[in-house]
BALOBA-1460 file (C-alpha; in Angstrom, 3 decimals):
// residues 71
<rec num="1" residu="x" x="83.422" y="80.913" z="34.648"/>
<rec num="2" residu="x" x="85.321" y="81.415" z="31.475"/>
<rec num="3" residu="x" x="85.549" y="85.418" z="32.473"/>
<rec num="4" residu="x" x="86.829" y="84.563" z="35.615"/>
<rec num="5" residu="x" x="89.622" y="82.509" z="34.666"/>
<rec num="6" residu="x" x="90.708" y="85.316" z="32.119"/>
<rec num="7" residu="x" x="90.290" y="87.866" z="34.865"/>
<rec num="8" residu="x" x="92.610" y="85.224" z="37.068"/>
<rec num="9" residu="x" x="95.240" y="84.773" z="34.438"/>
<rec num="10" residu="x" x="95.469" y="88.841" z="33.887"/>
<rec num="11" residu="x" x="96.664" y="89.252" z="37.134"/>
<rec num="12" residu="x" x="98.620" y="86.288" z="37.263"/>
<rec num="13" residu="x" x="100.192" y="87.412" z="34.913"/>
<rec num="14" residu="x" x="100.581" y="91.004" z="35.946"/>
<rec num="15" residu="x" x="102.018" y="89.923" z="39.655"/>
<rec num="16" residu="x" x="104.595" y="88.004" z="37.383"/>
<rec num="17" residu="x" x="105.805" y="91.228" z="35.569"/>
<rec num="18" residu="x" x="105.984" y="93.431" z="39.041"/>
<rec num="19" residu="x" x="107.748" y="91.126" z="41.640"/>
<rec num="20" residu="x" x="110.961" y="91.927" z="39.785"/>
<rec num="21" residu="x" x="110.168" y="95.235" z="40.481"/>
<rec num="22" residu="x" x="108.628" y="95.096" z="43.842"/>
<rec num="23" residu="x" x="111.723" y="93.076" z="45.183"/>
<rec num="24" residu="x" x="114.227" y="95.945" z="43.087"/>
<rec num="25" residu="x" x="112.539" y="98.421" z="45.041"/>
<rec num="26" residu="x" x="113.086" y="96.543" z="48.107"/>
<rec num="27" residu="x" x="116.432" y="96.050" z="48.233"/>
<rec num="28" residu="x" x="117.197" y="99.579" z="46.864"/>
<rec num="29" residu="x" x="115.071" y="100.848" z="50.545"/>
<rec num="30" residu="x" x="117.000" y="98.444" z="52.292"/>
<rec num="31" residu="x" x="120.857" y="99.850" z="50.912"/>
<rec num="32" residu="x" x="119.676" y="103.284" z="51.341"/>
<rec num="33" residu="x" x="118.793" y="102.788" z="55.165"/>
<rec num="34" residu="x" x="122.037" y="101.116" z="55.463"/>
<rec num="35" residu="x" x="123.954" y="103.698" z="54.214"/>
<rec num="36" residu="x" x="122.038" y="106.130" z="55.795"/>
<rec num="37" residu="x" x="122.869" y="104.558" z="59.377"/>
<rec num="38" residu="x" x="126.121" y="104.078" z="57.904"/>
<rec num="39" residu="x" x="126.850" y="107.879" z="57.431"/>
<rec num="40" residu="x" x="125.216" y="108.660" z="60.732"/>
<rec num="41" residu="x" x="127.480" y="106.369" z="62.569"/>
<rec num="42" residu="x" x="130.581" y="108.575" z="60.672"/>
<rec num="43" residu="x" x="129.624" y="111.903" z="61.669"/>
<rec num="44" residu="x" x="129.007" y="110.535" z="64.936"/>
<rec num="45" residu="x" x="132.688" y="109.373" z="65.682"/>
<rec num="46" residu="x" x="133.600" y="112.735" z="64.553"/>
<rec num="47" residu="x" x="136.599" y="113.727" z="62.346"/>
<rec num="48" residu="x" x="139.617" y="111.040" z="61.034"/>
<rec num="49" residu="x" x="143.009" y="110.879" z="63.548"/>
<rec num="50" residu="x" x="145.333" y="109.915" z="60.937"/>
<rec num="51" residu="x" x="147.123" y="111.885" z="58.979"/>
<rec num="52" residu="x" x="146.365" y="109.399" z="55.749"/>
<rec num="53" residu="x" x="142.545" y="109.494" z="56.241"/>
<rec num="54" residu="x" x="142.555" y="113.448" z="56.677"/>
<rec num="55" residu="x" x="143.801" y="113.891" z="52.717"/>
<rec num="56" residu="x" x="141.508" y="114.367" z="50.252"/>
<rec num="57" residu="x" x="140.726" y="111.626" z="47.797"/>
<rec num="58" residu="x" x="141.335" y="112.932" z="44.032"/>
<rec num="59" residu="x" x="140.327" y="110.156" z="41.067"/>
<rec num="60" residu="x" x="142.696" y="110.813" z="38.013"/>
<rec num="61" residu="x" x="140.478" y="110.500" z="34.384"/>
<rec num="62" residu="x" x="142.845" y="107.521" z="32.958"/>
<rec num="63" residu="x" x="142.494" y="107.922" z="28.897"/>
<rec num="64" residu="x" x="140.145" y="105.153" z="27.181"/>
<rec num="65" residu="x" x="142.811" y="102.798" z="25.571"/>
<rec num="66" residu="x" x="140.299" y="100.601" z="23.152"/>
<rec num="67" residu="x" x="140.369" y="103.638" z="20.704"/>
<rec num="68" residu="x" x="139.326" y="103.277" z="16.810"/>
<rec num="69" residu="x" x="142.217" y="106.295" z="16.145"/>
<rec num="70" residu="x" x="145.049" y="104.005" z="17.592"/>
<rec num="71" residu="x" x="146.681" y="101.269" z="15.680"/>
């Protein structure tokens, strides 16, 4: 009986250490299908109308301002 409850505790213990894990993986599957059916849905409607949307989007490299060098 002792065995048993040593065996029981082991994978008590193990199930405790992998549902983080199991439920990480489970949400990642669920935000890929979404954003899978999201892009679907955009190449769907086809191109933008505006003249805004139709510009590329460029992200400027700001410099890092917590520097040891600067006083």
């Amino acid at each position: 009986m002792n065995t048993f409850l040593n065996y029981l505790v082991v994978a008590a213990l193990f199930a405790l250490v992998l549902a983080p894990v199991a439920l990480g993986l489970a949400r990642e599957r669920r935000i890929d299908r979404q954003l899978r059916e999201a892009e679907r849905g955009r190449r769907a409607a086809g191109p933008p109308e505006t003249r805004s949307a139709a510009r590329p989007v460029t992200a400027e490299r700001r410099p890092y301002l917590r520097s040891w060098a600067r006083v």
